[in-house]
C-alpha positions as CSV (number, residue, x, y, z in Angstrom):
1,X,152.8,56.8,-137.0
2,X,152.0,56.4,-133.4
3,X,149.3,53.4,-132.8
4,X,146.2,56.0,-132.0
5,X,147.1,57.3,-135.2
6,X,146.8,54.1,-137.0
7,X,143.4,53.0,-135.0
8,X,142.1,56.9,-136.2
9,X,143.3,55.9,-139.7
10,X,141.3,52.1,-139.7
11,X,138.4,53.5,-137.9
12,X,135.6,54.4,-140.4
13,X,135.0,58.2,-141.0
14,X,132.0,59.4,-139.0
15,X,128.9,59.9,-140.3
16,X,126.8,60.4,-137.3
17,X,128.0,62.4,-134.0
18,X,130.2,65.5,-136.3
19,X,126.6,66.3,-138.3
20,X,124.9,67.0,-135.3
21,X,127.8,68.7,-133.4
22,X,128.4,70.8,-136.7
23,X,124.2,71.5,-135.9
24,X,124.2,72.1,-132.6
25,X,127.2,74.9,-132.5
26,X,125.6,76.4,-136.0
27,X,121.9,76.8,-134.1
28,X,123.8,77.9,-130.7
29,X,125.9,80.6,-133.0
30,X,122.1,81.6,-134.4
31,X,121.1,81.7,-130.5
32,X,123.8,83.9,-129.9
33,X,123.6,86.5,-132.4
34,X,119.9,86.7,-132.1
35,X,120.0,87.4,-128.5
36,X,122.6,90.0,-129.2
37,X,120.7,91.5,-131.3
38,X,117.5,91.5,-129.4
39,X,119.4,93.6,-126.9
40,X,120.3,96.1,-129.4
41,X,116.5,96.5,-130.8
42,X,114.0,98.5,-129.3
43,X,111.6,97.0,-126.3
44,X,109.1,96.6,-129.1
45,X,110.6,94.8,-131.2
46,X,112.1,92.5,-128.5
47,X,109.7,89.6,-128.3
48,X,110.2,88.5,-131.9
49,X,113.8,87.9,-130.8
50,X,112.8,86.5,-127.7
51,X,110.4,84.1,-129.4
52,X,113.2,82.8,-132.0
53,X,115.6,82.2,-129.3
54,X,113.3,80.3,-127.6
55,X,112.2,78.4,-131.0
56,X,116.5,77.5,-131.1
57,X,117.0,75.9,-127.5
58,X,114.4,73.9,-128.1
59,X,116.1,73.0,-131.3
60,X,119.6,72.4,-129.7
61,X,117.7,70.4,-126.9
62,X,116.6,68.2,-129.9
63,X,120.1,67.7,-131.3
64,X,121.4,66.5,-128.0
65,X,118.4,63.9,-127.5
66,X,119.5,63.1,-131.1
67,X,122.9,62.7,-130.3
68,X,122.1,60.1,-127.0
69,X,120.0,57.9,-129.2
70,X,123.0,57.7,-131.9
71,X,125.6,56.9,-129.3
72,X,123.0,54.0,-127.8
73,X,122.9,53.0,-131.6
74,X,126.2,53.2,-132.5
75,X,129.5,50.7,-131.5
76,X,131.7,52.9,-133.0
77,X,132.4,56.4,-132.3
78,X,134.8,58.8,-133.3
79,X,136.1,59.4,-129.5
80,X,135.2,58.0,-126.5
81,X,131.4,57.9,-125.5
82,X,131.7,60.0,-122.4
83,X,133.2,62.7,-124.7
84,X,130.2,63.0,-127.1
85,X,128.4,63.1,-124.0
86,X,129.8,66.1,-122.7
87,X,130.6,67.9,-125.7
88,X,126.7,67.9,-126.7
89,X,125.9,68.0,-123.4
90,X,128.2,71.2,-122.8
91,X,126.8,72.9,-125.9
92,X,123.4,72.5,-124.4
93,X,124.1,74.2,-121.3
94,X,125.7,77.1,-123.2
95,X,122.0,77.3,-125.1
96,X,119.8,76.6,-121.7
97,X,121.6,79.9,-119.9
98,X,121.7,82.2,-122.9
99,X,117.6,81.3,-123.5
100,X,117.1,81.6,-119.1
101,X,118.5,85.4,-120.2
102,X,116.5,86.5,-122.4
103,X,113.4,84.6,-120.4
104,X,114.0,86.7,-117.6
105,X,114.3,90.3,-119.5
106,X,110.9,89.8,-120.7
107,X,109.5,87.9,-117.7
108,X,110.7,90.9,-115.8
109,X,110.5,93.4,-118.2
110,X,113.5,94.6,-118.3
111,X,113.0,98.2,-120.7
112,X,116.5,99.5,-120.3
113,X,119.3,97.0,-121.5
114,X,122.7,98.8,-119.7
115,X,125.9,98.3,-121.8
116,X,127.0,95.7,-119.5
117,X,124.1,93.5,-120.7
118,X,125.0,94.5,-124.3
119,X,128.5,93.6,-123.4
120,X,128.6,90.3,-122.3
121,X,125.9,89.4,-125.0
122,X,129.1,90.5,-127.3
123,X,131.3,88.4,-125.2
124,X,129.4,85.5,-125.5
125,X,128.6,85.4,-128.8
126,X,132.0,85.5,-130.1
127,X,132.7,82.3,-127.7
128,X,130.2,80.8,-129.6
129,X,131.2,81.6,-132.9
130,X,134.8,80.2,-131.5
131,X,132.9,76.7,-130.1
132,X,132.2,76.6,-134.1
133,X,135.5,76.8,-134.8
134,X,136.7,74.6,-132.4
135,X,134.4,71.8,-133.5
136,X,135.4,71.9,-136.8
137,X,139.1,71.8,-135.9
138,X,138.1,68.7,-133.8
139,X,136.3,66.9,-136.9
140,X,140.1,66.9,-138.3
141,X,141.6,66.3,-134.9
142,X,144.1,69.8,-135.8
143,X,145.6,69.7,-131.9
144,X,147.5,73.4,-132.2
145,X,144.0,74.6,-133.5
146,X,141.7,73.3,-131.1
147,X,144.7,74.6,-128.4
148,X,144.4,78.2,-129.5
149,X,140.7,78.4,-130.0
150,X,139.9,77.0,-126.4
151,X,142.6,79.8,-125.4
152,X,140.6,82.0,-126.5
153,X,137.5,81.0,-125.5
154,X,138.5,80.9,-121.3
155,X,140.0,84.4,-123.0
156,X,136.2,85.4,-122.8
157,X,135.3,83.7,-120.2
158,X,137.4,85.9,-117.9
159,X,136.6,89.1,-119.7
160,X,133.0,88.1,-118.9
161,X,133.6,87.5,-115.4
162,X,135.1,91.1,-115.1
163,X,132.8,93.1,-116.9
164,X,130.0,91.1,-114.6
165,X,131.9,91.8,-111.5
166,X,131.8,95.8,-112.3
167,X,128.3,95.7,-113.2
168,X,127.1,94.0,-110.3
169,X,129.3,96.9,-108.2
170,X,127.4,99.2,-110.3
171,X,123.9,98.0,-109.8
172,X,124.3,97.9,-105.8
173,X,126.1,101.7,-105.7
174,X,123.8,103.0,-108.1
175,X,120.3,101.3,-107.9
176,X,117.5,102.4,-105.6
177,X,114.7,100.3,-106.4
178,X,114.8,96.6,-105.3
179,X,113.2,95.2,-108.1
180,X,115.3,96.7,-110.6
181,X,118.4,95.3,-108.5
182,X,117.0,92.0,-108.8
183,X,116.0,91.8,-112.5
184,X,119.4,93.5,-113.6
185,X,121.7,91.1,-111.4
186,X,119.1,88.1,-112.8
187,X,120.5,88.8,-116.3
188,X,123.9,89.2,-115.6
189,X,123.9,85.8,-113.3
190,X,122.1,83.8,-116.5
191,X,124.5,85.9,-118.8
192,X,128.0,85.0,-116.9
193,X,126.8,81.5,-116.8
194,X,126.6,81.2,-120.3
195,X,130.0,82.3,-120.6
196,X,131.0,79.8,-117.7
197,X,129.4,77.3,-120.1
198,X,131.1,78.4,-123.3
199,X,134.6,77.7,-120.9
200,X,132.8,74.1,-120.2
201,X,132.6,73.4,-123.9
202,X,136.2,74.5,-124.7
203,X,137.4,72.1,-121.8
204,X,135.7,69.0,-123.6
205,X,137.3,69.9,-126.6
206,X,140.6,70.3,-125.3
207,X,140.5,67.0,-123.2
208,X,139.6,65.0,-126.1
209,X,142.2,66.5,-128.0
210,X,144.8,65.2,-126.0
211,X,143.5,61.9,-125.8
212,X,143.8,62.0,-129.5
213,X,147.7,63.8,-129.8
């Protein structure tokens, strides 16, 4: 048993900072999905969705104040405080760039939602649902797990980055008016950051997983 195996075993099992990560990547998948699903619903029917994912990044910005005040309150942590940090902190910013999305489609009223918009809302959610994963595996400390899932997840990352890269191609060949240039390439900028994010996330987890192999 190697000695950071026998601090992990004396240390006492956390209580505080895994709750609120296990909260924060359960309200971001919810953030995901609804905003996947708002792109798939008719214009009418939009602003209920928009509304809700509003409602969550507000919730997830609650978690990580939650999160701050815990790791001012607490001596002991379950990795090292600059960690938690950025691991809440990273989540965040996945949640602040998917909400700045759907803010601007119906600041700018965006009516027709192109399949590269539909696409990357895809992509994006399943890095989310994988940042779920990946947090769990981390609550156990399972090293090949966490490995694979952040794999994955800058996987998506890159997939994103193409599909947003074509799009943008598309928009400038194809698109007349101005405005509509500026709204679409809006989305996909907010859209491709969130994925850029998600990639964020996956390197916290994998850092701290090697500080604990």
């Amino acid at each position: 048993m190697t000695l950071n195996s026998i601090f992990q075993f004396l240390v006492p099992k956390d209580k505080k900072f895994f709750p609120l990560f296990e909260e924060a990547s359960a309200n971001l998948i919810l953030l995901a999905e609804t905003l996947h699903e708002a792109v798939n619903a008719p214009k009418e029917e939009r602003e209920e969705y928009f509304k809700k994912i509003t409602d969550l990044e507000v919730t997830i910005e609650e978690i990580t104040h939650k999160t701050h005040l815990e790791l001012s309150r607490n001596f002991i942590t379950p990795f090292d405080r600059e960690d938690i940090h950025m691991l809440i902190k990273s989540i965040d910013n996945v949640a602040d760039f998917m909400q700045g999305a759907a803010s601007r489609m119906r600041l700018y009223q965006v009516e027709k939602i192109t399949k590269s918009i539909r696409k990357l809302t895809e992509i994006n959610l399943e890095a989310c649902q994988l940042i779920g994963v990946g947090i769990k595996e981390l609550k156990v400390m399972n090293n090949k797990a966490i490995k694979e899932t952040c794999k994955r997840i800058n996987k998506l990352e890159s997939k994103a980055d193409d599909v947003f890269d074509k799009a943008v191609a598309d928009i400038f060949e194809n698109e007349t008016d101005a405005k509509n240039i500026i709204k679409y390439k809006e989305v996909l900028s907010a859209l491709e950051s969130a994925s850029d994010k998600c990639k964020s996330v996956s390197n916290v987890m994998e850092q701290i997983s090697v500080k604990h192999s």
